[in-house]
Backbone as JSON, one array per atom type, in Angstrom:
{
  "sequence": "XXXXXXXXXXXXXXXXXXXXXXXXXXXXXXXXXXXXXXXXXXXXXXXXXXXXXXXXXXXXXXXXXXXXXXXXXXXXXXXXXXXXXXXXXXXXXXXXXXXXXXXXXXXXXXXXXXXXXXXXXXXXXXXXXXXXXXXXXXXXXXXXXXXXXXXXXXXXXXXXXXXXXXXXXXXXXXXXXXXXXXXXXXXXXXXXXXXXXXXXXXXXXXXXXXXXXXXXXXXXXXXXXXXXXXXXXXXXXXXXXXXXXXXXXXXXXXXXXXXXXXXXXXXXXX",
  "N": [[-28.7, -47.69, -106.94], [-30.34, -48.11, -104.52], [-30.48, -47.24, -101.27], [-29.84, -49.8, -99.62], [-27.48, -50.93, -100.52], [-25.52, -48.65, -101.15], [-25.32, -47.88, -98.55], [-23.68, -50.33, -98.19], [-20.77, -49.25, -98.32], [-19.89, -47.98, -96.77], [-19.57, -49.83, -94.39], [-17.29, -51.57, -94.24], [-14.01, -52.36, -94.13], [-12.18, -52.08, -96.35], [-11.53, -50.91, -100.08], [-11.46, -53.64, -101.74], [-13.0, -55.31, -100.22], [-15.58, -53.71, -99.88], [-16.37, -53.96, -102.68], [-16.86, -56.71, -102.98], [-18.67, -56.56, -100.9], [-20.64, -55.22, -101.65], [-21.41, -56.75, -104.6], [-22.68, -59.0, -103.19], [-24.76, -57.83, -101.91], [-26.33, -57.19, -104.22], [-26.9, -58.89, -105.72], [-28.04, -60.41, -104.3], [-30.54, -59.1, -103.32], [-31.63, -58.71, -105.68], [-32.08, -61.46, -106.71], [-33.98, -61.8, -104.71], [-36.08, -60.09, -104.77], [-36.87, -60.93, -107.62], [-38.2, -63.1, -106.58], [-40.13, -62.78, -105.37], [-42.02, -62.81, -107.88], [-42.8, -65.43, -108.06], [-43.69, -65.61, -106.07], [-46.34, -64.01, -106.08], [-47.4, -65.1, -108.33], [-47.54, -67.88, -107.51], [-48.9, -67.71, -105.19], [-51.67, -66.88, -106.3], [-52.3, -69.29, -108.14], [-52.18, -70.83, -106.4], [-53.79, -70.06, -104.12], [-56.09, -68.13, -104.79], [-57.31, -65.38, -106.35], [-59.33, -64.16, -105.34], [-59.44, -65.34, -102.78], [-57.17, -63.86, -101.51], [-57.64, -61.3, -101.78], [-59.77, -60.85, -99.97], [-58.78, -61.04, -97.82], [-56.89, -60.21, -94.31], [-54.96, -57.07, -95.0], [-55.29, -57.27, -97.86], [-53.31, -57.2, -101.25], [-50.86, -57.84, -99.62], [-51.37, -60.04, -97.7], [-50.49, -62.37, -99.75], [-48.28, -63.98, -99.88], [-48.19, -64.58, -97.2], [-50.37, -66.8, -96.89], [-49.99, -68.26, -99.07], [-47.74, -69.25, -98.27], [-49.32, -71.12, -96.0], [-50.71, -72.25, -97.39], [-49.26, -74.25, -98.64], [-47.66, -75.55, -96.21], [-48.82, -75.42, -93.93], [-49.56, -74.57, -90.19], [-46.73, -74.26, -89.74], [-44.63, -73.87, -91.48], [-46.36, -71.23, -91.91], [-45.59, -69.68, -89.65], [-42.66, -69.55, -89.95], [-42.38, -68.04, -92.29], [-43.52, -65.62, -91.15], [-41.75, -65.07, -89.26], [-39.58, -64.76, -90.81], [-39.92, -62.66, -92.35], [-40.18, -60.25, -90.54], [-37.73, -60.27, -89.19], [-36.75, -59.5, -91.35], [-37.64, -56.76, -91.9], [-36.88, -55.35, -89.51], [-34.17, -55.6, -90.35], [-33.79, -53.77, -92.3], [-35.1, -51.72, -92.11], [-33.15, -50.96, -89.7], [-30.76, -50.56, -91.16], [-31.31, -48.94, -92.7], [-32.28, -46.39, -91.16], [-29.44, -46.35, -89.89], [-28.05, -45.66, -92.09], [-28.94, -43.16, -93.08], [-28.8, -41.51, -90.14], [-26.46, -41.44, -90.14], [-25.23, -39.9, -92.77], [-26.42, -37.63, -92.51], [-25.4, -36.59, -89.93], [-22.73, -36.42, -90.89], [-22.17, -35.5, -93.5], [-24.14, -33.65, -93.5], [-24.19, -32.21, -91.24], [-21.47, -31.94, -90.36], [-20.31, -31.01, -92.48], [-21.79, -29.64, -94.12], [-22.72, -27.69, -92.38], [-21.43, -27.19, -89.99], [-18.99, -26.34, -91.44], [-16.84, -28.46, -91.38], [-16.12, -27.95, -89.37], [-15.92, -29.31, -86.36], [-16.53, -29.95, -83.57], [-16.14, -31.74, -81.29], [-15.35, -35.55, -82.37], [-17.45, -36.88, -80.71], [-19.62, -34.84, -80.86], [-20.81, -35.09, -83.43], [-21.66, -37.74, -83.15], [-23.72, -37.41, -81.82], [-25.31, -36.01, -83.14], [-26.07, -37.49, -84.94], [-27.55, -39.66, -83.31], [-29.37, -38.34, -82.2], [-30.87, -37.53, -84.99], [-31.41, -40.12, -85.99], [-33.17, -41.04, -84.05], [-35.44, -39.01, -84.91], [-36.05, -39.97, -87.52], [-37.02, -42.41, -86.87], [-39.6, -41.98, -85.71], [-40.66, -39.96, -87.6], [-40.85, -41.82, -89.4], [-42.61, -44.01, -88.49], [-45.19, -42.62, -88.52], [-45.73, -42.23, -91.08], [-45.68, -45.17, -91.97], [-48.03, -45.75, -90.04], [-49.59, -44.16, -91.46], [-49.49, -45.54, -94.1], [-50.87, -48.06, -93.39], [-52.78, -49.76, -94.85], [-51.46, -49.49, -97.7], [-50.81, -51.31, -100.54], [-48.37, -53.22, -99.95], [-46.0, -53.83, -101.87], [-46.09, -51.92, -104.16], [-45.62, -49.51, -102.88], [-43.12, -50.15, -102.37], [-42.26, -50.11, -105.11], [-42.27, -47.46, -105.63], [-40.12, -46.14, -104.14], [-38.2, -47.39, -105.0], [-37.95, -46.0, -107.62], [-37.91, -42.78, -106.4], [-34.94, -43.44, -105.63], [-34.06, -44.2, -107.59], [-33.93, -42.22, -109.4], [-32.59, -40.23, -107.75], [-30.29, -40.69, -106.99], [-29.01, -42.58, -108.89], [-28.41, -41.3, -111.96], [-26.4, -39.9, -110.58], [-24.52, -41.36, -109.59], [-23.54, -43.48, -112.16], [-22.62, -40.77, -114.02], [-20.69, -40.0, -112.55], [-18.88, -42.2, -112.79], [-18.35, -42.5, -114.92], [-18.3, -40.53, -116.65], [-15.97, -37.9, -117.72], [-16.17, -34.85, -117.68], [-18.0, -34.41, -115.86], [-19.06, -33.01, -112.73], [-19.43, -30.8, -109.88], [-21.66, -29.19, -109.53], [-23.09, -30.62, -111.96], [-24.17, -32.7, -110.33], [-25.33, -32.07, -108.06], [-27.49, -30.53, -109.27], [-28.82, -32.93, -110.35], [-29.32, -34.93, -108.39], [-30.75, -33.28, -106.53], [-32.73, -32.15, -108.01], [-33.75, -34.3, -109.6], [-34.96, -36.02, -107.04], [-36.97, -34.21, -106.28], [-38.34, -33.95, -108.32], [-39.5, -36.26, -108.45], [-40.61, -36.71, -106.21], [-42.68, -34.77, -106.38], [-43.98, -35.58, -108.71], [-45.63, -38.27, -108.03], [-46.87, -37.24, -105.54], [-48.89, -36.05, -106.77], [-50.14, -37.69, -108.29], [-51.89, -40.45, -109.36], [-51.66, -42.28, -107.36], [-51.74, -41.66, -104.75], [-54.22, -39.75, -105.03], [-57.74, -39.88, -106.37], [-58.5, -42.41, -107.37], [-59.93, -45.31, -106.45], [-58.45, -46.98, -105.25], [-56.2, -45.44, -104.29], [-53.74, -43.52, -102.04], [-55.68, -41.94, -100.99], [-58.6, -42.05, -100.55], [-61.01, -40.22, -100.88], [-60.54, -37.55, -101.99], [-59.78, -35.62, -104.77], [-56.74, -34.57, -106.5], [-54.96, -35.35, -108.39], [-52.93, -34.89, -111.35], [-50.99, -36.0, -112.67], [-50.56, -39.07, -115.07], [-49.18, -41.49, -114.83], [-48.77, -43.97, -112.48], [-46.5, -44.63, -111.06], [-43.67, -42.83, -110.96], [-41.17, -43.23, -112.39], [-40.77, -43.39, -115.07], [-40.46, -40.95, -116.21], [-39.16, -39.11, -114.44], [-36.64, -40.28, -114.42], [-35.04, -40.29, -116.81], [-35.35, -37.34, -116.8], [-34.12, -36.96, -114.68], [-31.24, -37.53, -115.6], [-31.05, -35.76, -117.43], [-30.91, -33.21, -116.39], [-28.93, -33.61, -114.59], [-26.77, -33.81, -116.65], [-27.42, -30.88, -118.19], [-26.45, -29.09, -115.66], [-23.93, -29.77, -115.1], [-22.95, -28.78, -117.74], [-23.9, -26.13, -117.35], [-21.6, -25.14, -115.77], [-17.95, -24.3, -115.1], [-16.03, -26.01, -114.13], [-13.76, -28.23, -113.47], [-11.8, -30.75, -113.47], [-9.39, -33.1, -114.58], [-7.25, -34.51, -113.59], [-8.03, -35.16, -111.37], [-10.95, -36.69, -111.64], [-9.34, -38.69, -112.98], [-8.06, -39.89, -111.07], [-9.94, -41.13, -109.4], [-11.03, -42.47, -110.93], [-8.99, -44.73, -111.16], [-9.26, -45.48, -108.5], [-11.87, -46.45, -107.83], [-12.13, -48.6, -109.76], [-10.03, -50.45, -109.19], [-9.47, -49.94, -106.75], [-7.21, -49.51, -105.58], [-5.28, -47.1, -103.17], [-7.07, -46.26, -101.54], [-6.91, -48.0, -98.79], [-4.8, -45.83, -97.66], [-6.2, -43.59, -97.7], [-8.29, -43.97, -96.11], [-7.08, -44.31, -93.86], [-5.54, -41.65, -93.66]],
  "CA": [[-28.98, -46.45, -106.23], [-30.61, -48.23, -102.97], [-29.62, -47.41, -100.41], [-29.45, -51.21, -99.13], [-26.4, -51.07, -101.62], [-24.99, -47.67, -101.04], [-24.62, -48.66, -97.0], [-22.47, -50.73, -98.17], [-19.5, -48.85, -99.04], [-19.59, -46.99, -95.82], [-19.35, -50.52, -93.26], [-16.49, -52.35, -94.63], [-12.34, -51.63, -94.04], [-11.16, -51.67, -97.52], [-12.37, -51.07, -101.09], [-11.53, -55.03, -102.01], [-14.0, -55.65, -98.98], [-16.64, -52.84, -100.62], [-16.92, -54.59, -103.92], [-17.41, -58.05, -102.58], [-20.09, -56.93, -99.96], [-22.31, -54.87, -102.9], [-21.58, -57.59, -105.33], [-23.2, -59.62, -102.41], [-26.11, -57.12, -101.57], [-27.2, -56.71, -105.36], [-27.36, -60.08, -106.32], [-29.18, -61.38, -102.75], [-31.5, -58.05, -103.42], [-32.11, -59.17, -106.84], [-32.81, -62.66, -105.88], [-35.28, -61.65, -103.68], [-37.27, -59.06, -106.22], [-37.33, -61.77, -108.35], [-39.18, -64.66, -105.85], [-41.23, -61.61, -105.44], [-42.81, -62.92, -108.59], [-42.61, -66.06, -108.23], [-44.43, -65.97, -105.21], [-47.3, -63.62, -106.5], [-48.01, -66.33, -109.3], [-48.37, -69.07, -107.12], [-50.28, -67.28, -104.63], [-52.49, -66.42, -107.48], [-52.73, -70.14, -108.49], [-53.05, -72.26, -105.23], [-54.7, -69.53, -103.19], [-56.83, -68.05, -105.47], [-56.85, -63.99, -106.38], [-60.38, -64.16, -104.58], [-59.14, -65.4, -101.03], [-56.31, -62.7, -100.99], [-58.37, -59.82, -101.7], [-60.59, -60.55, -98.98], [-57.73, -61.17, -96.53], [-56.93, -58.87, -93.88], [-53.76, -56.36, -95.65], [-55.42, -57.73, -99.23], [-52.18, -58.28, -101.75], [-49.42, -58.01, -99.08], [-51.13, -61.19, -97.15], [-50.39, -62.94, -100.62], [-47.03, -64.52, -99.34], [-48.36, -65.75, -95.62], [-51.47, -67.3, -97.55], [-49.17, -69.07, -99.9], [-47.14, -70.81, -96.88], [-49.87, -71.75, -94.76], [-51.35, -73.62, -98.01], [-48.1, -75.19, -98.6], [-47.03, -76.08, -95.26], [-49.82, -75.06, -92.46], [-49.23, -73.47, -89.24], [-45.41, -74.62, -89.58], [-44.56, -72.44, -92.9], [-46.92, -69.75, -91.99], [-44.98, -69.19, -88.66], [-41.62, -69.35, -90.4], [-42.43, -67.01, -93.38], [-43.59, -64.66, -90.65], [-40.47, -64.65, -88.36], [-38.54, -64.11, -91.78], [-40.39, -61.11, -92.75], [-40.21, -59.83, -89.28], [-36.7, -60.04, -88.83], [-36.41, -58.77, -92.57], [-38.26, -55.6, -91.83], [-36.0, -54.53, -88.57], [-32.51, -55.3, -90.19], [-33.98, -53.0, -93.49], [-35.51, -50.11, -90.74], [-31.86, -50.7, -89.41], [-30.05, -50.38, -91.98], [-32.19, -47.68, -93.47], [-32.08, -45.2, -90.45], [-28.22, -45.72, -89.79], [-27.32, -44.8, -93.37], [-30.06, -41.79, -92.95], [-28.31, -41.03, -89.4], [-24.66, -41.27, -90.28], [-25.44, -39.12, -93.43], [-26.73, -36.26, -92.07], [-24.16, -36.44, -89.61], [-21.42, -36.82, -91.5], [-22.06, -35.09, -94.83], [-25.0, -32.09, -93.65], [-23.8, -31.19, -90.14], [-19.94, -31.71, -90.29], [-19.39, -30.12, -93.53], [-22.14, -28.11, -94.4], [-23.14, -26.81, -90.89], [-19.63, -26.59, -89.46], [-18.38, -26.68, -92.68], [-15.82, -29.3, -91.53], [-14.86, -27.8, -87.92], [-16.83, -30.05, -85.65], [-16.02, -29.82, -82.04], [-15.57, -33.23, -81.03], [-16.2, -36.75, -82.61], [-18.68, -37.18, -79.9], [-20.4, -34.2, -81.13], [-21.14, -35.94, -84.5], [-22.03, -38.83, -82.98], [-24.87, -36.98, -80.59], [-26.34, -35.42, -83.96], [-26.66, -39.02, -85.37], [-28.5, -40.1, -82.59], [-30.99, -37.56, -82.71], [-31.66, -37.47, -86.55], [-31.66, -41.67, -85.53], [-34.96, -40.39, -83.35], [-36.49, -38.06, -85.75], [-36.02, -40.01, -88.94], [-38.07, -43.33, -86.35], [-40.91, -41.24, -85.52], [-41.41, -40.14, -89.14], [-41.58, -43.48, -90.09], [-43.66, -44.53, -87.5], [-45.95, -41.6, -88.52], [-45.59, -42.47, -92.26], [-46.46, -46.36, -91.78], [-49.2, -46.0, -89.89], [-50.52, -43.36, -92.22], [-49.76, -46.1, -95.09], [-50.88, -49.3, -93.35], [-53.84, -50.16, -95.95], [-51.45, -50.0, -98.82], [-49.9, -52.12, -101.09], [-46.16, -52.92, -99.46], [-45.1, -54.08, -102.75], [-46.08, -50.95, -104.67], [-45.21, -48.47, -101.89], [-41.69, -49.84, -102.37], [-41.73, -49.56, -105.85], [-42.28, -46.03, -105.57], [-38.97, -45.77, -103.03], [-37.05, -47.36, -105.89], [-38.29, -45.1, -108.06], [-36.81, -41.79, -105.71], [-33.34, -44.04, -105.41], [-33.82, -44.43, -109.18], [-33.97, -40.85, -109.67], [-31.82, -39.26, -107.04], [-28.89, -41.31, -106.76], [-28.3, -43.77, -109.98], [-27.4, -40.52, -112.48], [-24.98, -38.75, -110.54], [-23.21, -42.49, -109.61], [-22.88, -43.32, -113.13], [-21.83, -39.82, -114.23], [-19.56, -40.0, -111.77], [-17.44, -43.2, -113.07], [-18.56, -42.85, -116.72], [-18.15, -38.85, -117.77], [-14.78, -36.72, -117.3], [-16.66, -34.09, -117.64], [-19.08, -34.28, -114.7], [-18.68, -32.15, -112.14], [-20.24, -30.76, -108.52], [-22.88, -28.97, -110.1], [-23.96, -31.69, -112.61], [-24.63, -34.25, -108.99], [-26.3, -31.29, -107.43], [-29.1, -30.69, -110.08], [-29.05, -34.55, -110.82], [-29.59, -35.14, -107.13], [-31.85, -32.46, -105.88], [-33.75, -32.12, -108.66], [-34.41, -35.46, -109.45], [-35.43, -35.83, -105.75], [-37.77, -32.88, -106.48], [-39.05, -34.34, -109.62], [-40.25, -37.56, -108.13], [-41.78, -36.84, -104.91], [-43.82, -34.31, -106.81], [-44.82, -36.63, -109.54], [-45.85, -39.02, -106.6], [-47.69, -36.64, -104.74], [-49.86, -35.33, -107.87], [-50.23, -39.1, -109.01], [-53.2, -41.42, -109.1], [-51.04, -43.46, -106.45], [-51.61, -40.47, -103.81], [-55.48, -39.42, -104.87], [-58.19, -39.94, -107.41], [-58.73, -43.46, -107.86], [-60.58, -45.91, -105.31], [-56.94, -47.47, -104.48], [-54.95, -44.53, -103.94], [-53.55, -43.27, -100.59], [-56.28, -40.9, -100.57], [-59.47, -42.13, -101.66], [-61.72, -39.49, -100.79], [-59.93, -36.48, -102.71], [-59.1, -36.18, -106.28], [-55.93, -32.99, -107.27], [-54.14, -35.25, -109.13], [-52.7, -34.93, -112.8], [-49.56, -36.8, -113.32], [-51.2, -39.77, -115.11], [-48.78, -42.88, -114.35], [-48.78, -44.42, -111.09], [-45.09, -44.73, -110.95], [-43.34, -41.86, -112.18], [-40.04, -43.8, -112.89], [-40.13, -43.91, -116.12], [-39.85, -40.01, -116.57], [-38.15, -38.98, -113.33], [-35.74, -41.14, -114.33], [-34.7, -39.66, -117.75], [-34.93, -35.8, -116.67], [-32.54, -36.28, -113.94], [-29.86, -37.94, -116.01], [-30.94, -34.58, -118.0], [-30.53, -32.11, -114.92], [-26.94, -33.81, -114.21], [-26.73, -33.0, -118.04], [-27.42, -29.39, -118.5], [-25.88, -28.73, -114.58], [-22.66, -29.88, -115.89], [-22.17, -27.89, -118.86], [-23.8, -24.77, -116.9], [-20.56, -25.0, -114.59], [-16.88, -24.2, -115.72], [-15.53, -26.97, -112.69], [-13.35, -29.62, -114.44], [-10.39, -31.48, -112.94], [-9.4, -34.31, -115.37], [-6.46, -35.2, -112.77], [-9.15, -35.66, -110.16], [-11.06, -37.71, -112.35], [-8.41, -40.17, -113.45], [-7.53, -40.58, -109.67], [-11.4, -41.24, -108.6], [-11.13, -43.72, -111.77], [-8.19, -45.4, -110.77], [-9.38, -46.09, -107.19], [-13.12, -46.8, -108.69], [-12.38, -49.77, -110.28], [-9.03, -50.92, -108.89], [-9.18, -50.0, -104.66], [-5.75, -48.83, -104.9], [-5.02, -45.65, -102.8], [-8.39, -46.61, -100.45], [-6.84, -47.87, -97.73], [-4.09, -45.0, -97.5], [-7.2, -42.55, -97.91], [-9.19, -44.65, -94.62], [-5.45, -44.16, -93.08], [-5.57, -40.55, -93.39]],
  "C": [[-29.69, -46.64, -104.91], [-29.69, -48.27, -102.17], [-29.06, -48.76, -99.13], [-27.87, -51.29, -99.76], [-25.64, -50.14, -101.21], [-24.21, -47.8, -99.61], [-23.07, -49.44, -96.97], [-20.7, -50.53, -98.15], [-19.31, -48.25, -97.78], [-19.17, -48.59, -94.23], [-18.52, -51.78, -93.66], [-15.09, -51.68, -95.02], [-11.92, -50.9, -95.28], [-11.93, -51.64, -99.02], [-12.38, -52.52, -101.93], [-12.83, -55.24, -101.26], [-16.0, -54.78, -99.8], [-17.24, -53.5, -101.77], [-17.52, -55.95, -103.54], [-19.04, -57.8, -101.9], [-21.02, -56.04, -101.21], [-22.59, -55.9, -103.8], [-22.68, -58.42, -104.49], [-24.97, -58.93, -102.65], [-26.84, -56.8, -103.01], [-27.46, -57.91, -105.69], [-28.64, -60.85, -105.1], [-30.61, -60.18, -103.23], [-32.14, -58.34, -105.05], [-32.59, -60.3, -107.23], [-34.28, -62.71, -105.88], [-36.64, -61.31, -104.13], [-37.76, -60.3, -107.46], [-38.4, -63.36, -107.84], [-39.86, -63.84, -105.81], [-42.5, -62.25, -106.62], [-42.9, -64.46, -108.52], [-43.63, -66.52, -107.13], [-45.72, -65.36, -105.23], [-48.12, -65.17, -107.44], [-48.28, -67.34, -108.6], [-48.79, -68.71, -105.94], [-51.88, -67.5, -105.28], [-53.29, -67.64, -107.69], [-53.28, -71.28, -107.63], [-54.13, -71.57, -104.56], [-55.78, -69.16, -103.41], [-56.57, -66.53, -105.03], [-58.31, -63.79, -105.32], [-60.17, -64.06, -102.96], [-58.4, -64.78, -100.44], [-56.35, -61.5, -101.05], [-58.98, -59.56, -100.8], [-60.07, -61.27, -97.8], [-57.33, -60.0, -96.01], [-55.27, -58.53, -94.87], [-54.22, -57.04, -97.14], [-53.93, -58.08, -100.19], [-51.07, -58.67, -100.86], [-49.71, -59.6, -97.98], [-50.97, -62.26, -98.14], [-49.26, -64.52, -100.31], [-47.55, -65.46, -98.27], [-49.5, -67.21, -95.97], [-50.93, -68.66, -98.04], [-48.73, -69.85, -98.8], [-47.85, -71.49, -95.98], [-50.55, -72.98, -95.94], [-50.4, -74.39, -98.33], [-47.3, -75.98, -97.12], [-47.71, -75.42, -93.86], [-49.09, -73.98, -91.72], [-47.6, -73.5, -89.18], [-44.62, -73.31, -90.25], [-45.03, -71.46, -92.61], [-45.98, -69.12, -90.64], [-43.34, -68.53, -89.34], [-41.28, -68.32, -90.97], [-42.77, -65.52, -92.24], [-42.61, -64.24, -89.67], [-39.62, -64.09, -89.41], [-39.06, -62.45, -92.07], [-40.8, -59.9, -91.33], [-39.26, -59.19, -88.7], [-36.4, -59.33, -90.67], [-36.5, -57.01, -92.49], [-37.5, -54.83, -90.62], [-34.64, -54.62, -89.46], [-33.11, -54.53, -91.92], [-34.0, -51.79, -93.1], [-34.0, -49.58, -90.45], [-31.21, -50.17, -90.03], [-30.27, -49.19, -92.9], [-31.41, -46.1, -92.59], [-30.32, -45.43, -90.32], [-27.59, -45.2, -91.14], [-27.64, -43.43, -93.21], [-28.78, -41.05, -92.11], [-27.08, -40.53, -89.31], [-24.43, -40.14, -91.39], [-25.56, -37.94, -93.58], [-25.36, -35.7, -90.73], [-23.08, -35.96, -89.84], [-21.53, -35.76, -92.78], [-22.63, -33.44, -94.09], [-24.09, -31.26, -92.62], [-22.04, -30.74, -90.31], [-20.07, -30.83, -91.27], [-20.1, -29.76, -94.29], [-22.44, -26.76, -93.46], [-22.22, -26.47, -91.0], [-18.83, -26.56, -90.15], [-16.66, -27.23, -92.13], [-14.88, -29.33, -90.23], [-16.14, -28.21, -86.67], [-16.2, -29.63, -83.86], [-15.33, -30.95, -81.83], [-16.36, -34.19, -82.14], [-17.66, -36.94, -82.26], [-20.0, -36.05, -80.05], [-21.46, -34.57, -82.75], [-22.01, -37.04, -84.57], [-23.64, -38.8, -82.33], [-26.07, -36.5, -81.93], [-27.01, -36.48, -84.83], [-27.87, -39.61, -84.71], [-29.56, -39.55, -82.35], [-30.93, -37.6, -84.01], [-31.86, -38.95, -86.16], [-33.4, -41.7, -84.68], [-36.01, -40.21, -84.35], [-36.84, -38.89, -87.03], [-37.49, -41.36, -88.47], [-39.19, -42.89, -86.4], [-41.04, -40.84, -86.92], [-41.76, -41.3, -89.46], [-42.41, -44.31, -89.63], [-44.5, -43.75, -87.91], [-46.26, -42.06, -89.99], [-46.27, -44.08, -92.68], [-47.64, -46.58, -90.97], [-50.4, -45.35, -91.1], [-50.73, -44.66, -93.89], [-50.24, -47.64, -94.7], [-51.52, -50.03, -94.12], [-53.17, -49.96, -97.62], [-50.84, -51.15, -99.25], [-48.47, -52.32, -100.66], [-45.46, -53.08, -100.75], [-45.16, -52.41, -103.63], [-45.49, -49.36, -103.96], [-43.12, -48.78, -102.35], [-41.02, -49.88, -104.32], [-41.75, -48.06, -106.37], [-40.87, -45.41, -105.16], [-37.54, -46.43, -104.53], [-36.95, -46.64, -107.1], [-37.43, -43.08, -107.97], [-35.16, -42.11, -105.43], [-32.96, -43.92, -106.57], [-33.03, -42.99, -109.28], [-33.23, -39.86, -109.5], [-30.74, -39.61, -107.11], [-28.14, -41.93, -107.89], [-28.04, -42.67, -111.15], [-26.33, -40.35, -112.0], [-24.26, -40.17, -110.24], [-22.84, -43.02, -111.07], [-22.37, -42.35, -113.84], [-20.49, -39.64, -113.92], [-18.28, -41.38, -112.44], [-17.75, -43.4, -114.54], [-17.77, -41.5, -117.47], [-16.64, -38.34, -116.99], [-15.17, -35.52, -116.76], [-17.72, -33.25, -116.12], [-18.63, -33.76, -113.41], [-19.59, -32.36, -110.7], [-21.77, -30.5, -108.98], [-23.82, -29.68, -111.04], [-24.72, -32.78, -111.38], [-25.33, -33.33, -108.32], [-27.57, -31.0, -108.15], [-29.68, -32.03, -110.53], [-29.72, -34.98, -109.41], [-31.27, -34.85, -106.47], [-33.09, -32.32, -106.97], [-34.34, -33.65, -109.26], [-35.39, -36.19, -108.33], [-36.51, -35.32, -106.0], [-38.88, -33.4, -107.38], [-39.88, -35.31, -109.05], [-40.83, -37.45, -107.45], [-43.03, -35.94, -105.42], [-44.72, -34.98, -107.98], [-45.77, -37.25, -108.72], [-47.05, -38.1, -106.49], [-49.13, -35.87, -105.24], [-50.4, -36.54, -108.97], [-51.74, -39.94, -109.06], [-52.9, -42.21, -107.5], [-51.85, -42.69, -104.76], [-53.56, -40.16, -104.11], [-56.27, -39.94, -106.36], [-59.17, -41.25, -108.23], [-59.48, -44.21, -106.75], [-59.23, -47.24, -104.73], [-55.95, -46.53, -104.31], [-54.84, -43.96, -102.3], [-54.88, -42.53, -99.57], [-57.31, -40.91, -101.21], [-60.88, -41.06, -101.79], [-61.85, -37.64, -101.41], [-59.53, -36.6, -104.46], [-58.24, -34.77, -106.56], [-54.99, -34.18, -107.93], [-54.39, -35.31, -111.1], [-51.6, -35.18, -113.76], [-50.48, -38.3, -113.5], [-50.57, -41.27, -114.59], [-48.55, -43.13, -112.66], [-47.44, -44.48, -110.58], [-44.15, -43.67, -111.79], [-41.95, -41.91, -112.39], [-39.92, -43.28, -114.25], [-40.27, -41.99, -117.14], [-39.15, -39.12, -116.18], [-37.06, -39.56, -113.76], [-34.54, -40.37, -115.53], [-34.16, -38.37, -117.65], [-34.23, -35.52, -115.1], [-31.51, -36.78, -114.77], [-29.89, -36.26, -116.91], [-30.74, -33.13, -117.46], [-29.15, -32.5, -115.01], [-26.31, -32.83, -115.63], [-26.14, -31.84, -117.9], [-26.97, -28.84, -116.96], [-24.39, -28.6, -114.89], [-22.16, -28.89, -116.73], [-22.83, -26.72, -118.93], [-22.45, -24.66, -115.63], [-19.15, -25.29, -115.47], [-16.02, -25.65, -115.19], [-15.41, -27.89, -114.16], [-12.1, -29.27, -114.01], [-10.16, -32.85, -113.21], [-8.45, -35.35, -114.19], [-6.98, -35.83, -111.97], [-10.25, -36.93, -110.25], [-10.55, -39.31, -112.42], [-8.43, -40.44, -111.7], [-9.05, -41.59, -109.41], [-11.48, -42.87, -109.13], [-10.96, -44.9, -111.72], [-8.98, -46.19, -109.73], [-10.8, -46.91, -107.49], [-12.96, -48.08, -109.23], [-10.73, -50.6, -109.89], [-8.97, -51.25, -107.43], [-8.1, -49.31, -104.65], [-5.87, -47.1, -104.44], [-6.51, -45.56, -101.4], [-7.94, -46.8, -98.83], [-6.01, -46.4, -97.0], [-5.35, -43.84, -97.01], [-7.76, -42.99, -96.52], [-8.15, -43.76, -94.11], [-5.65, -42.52, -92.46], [-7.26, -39.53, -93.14]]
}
C-alpha cells in the first residue's frame, strides 16, 4: 500500500514491465526495513545506547554513529551522501505520485468530471499541487525535526496500511467489491488513522511525544495500526454490501488483466 510501490504502476509502458518494477521496489524496500534492524543492534552494541541518546537528532544519528565507528570520516561521509540522495529521490517520488494524482484522478474527473481543456491544463494543476504539497512538507518537517525518523515513518505506513492495502486486495480477491466498498475502505480508513494519531500518546502526553507540553490524548497505542487496520478492511466490508453495484463481467476482465497483463497495452493504446 506505499506509495513507493503504487508509483510504480503509473511509470512503466506495459503491465509485464509493472510487475517486474514492484516485484523490484518491494523486495529492495523490504531489504532495506530489514538492515533497519540490523543496524539499530549494532549501533546499540559498538556505539553504545548512551552515546546515541546524547547525540545531536538522538536515535536517528544511530546509523552515522555506527559508520564513523566502523570506518571513520570515510564511512561517515558515504552513509551520509546515501541518505541524502535517499531522501530527495523518496520527496521525489512522493510529491510526483501526490502531483499526478490530484491531477489526474481529483481535477480531471472529479472537477471537470473528465472534460479538461487541454493536456497542458492538467499538467499546470500538477505543478501547482507539486508547490503546495513542498511547502507542506517543508512546514511539516521542520515542525517534526526533534522526532524519531524511524517512528514518524512507521506511522506513514500505518495511513498506507489503512487507506490503500484493503481496497487493493478487495479489489483482486472479492467479486463482490464494488465503488462504494473502496470509498468507505479508503476514506474512512484515512479518517480512522490520522485521528487515532492525532489523539495518541505519539502526538501529546508523554515526555517523547510531538507535543510535550500538552496532554488531550486518549487513544492508548502509539501506533494505531493494529486497529486502523482491521476497521477499514471492515468499512470496505459493510460499504460493499450497503451498495447494490456488481458487475461480475467487469470483475473477471480486471482479473484477467490483474494477473496476466493481457489487454494493458491495448488499454495504454486507447
Amino acid at each position: 500500500g506505499l506509495p513507493h510501490v503504487l508509483m510504480r504502476f503509473y511509470t512503466v509502458p506495459t503491465a509485464k514491465d509493472a510487475r517486474r518494477s514492484v516485484v523490484w521496489a518491494i523486495g529492495l524496500i523490504g531489504l532495506f526495513y530489514l538492515f533497519t534492524l540490523v543496524l539499530g543492534y549494532g549501533a546499540a552494541a559498538l556505539v553504545g545506547k548512551d552515546k546515541i541518546s546524547k547525540a545531536p537528532g538522538g536515535e536517528n544519528s544511530a546509523a552515522p554513529l555506527l559508520a564513523q565507528a566502523l570506518g571513520g570520516p570515510v564511512l561517515l561521509g558515504f552513509i551520509a551522501a546515501v541518505a541524502f540522495a535517499t531522501i530527495l529521490a523518496v520527496v521525489a517520488g512522493l510529491t510526483i505520485t501526490a502531483s499526478a494524482s490530484f491531477a489526474h484522478d481529483v481535477y480531471a474527473n472529479v472537477i471537470k468530471k473528465g472534460k479538461v481543456d487541454s493536456k497542458e491544463a492538467e499538467v499546470r494543476v500538477a505543478r501547482y499541487t507539486a508547490l503546495v504539497i513542498g511547502a507542506v512538507a517543508i512546514i511539516g518537517g521542520i515542525l517534526a525535526k526533534d522526532q524519531n525518523v524511524a517512528f514518524l515513518v512507521a506511522l506513514a505506513f500505518a495511513v498506507a496500511a489503512s487507506a490503500n492495502l484493503p481496497t487493493i486486495l478487495y479489489s483482486l480477491f472479492w467479486k463482490r467489491f464494488n465503488t462504494s466498498g473502496a470509498l468507505w475502505s479508503i476514506y474512512g480508513g484515512l479518517t480512522i488513522t490520522i485521528v487515532l494519531i492525532v489523539f495518541s500518546p505519539a502526538v501529546s502526553g508523554t515526555p517523547k511525544s510531538m507535543l510535550k507540553t500538552v496532554d488531550f490524548h486518549w487513544f492508548p497505542l502509539q501506533n494505531p495500526g493494529l486497529i486502523s487496520i482491521p476497521l477499514s478492511f471492515l468499512l470496505g466490508y459493510l460499504g460493499t454490501l450497503s451498495s447494490k453495484e456488481h458487475n461480475e463481467d467487469k470483475y473477471a476482465e480486471m482479473e484477467v488483466r490483474s494477473l496476466t497483463g493481457a489487454g494493458a497495452e491495448k488499454a495504454t493504446t486507447h
